[in-house]
Backbone and ligand atoms as CSV (ligand in chain L), in Angstrom:
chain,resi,resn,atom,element,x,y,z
A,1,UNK,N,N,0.836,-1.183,0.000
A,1,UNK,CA,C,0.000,0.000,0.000
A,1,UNK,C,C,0.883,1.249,0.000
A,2,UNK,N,N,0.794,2.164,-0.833
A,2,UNK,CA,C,0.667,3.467,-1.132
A,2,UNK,C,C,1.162,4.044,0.384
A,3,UNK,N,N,2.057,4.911,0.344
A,3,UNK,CA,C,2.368,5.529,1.933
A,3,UNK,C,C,2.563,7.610,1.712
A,4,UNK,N,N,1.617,8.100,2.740
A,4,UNK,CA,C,1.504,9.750,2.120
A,4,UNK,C,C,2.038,10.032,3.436
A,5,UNK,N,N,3.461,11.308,3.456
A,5,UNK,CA,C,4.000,11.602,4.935
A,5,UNK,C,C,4.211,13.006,4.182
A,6,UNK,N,N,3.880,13.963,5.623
A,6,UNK,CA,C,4.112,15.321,5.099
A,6,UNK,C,C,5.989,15.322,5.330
A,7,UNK,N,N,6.670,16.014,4.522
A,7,UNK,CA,C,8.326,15.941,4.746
A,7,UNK,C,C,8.803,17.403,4.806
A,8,UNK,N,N,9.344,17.623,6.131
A,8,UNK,CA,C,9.981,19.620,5.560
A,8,UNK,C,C,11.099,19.469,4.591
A,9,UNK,N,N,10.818,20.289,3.392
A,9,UNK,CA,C,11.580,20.405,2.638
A,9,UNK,C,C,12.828,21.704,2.648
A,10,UNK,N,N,12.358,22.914,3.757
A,10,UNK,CA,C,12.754,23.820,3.785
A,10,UNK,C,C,12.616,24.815,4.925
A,11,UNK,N,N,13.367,25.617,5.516
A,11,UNK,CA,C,12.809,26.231,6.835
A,11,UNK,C,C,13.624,27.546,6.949
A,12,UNK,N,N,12.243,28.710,7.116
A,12,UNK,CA,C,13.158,29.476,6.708
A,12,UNK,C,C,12.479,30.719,8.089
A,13,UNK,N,N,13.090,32.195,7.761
A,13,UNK,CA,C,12.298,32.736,9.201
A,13,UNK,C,C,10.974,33.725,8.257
A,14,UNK,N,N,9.742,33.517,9.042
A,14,UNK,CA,C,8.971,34.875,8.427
A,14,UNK,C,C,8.868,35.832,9.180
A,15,UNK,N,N,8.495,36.766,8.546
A,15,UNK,CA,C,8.728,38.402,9.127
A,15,UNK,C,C,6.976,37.905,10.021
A,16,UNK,N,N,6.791,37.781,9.292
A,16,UNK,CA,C,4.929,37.870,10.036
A,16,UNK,C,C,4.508,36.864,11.291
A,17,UNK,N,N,5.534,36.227,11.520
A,17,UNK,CA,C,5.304,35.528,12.744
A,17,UNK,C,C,6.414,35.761,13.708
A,18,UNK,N,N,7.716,36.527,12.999
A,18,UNK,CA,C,8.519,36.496,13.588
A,18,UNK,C,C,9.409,34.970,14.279
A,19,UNK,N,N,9.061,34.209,13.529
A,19,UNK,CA,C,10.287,32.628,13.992
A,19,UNK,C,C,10.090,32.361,12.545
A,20,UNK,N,N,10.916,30.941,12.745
A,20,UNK,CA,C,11.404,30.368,12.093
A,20,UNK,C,C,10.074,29.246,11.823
A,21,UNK,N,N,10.011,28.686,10.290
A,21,UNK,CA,C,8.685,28.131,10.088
A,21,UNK,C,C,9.193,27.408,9.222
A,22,UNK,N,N,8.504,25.815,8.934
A,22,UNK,CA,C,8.848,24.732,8.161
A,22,UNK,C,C,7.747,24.908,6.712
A,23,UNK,N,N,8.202,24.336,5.570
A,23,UNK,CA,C,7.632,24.370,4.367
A,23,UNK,C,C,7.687,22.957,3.772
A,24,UNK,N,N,6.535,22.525,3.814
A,24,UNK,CA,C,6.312,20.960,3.706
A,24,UNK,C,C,5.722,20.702,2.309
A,25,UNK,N,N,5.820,19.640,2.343
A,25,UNK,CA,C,5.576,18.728,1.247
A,25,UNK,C,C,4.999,17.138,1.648
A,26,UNK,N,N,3.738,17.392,0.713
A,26,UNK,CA,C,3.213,16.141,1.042
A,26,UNK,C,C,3.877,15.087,0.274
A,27,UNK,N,N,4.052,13.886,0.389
A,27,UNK,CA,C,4.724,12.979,-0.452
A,27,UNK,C,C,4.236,11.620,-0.503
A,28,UNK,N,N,4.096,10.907,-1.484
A,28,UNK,CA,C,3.451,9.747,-1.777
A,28,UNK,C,C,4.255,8.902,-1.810
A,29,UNK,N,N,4.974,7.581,-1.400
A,29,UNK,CA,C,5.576,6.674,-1.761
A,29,UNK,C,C,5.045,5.487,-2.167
A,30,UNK,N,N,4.965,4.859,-3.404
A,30,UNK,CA,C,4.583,3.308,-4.124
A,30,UNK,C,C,5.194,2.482,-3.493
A,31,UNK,N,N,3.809,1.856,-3.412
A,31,UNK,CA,C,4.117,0.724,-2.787
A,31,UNK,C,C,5.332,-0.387,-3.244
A,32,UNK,N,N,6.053,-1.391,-2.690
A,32,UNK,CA,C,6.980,-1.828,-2.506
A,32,UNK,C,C,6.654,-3.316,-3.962
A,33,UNK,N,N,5.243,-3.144,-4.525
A,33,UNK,CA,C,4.807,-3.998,-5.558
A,33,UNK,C,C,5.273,-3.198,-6.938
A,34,UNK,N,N,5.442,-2.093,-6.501
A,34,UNK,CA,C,5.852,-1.287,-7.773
A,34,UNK,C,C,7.088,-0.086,-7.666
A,35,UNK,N,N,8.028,-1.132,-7.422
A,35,UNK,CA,C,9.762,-0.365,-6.764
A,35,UNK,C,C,10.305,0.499,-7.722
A,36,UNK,N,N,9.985,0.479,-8.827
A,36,UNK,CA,C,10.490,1.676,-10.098
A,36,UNK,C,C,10.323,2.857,-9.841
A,37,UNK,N,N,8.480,3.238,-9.529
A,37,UNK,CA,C,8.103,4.222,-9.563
A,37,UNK,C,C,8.363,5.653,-8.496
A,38,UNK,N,N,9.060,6.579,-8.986
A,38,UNK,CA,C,9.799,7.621,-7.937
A,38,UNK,C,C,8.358,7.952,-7.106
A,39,UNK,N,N,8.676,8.406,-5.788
A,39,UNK,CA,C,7.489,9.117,-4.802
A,39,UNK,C,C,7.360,10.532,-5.565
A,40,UNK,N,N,5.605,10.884,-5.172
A,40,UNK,CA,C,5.591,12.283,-5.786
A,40,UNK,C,C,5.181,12.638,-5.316
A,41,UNK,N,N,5.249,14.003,-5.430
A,41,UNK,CA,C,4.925,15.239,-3.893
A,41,UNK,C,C,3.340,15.556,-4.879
A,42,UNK,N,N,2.535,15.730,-3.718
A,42,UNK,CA,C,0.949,16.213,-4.118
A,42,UNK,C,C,0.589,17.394,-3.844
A,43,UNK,N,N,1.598,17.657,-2.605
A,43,UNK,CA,C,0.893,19.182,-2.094
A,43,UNK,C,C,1.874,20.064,-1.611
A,44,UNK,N,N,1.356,21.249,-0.740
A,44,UNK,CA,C,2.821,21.951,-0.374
A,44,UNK,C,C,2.178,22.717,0.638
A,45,UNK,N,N,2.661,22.967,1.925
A,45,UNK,CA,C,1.905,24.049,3.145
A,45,UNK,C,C,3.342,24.474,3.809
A,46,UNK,N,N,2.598,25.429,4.698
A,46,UNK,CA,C,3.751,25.750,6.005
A,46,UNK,C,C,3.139,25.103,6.950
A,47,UNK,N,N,4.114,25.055,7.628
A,47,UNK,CA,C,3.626,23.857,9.063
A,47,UNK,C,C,2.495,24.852,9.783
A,48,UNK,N,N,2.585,26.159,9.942
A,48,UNK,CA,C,2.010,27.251,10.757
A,48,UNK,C,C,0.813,27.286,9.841
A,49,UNK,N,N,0.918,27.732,8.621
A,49,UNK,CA,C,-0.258,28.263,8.244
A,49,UNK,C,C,-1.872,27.809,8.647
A,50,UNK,N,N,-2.096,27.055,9.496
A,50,UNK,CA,C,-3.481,27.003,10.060
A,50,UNK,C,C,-3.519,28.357,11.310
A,51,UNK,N,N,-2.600,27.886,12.305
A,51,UNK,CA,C,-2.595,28.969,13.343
A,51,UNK,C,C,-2.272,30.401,12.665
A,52,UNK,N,N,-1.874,30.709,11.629
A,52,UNK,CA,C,-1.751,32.162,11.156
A,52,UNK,C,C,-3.420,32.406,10.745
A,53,UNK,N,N,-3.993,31.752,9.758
A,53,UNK,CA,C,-5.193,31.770,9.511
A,53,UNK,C,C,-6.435,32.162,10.548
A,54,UNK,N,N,-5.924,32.103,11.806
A,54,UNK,CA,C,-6.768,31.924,12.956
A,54,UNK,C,C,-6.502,34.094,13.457
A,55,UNK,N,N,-5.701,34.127,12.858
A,55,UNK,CA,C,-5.370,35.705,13.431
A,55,UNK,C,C,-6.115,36.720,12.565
A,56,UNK,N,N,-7.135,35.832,11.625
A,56,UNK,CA,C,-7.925,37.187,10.948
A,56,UNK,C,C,-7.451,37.745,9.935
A,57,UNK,N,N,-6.257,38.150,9.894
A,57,UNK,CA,C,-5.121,38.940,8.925
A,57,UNK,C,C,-4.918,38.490,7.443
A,58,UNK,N,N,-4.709,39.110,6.451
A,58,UNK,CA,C,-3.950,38.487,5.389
A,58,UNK,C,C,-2.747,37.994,5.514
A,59,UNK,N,N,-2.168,36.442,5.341
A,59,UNK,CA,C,-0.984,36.508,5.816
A,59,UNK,C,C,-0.210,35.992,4.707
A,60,UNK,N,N,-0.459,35.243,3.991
A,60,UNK,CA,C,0.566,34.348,2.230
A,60,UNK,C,C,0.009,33.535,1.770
A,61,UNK,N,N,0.694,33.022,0.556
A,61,UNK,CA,C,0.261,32.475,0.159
A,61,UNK,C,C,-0.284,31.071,0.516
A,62,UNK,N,N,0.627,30.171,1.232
A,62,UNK,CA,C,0.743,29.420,1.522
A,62,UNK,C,C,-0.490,28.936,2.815
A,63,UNK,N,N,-1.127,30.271,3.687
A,63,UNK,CA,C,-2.246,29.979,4.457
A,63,UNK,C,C,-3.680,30.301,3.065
A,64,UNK,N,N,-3.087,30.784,2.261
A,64,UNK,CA,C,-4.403,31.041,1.394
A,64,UNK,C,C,-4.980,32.342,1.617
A,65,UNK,N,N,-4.238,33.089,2.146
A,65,UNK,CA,C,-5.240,34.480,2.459
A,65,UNK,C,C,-4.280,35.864,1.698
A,66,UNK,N,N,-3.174,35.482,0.757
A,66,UNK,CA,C,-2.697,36.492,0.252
A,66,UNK,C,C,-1.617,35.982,-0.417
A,67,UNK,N,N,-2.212,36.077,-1.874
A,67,UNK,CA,C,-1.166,35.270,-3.149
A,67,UNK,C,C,0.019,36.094,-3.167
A,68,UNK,N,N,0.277,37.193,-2.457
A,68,UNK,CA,C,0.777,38.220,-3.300
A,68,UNK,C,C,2.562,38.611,-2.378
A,69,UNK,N,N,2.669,37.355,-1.133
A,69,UNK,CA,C,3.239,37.598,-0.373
A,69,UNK,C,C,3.910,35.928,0.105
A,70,UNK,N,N,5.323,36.108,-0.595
A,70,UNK,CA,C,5.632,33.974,-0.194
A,70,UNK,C,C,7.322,34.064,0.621
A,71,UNK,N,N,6.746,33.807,1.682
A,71,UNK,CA,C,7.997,34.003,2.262
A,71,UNK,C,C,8.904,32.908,2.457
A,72,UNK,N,N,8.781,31.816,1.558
A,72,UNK,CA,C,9.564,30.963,1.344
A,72,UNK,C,C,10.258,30.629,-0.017
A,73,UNK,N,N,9.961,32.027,-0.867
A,73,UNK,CA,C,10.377,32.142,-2.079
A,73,UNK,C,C,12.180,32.776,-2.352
A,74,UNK,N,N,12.649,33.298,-1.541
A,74,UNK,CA,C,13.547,33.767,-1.173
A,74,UNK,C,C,14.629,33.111,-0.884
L,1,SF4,S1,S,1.500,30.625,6.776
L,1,SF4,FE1,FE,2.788,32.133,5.751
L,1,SF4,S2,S,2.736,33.949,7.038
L,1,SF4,FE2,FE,2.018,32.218,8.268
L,1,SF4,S3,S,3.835,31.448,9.327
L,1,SF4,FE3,FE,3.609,30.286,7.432
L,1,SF4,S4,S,4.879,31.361,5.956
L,1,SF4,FE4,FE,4.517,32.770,7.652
């Protein structure tokens, strides 16, 4: 069976929370019946972005409340 683990790919500091915050990746690994096939990433979040979401604010892209601002682009 099919195995999905979120993995930090990257960690960097944001201004808007002031710390340091992880940038994940969801990842799929094939099952062990089909050993060729590379794992593939499905998705992408910050570890925070739920608790930023909770503050009302526009905060990036990555919580969904402001395309216009990626502080893991840098
Ligand atoms: S969701 Fe965006 S603004 Fe909030 S902590 Fe993560 S990177 Fe920073």
């Amino acid at each position: 069976m099919a195995q999905r683990t979120w993995e930090t790919i990257k960690i960097s500091y944001c201004q808007r929370v002031g710390k340091e915050v992880s940038f994940e990746a969801q990842v799929v690994y094939p099952d062990s019946i089909l050993p060729d096939q590379p794992p593939r990433i499905l998705a992408h979040r910050c570890a925070y972005g739920t608790q930023c979401n909770l503050e009302g604010t526009p905060s990036c892209v990555w919580s969904g409340t402001n395309p216009a601002y990626d502080p893991f682009k840098a």
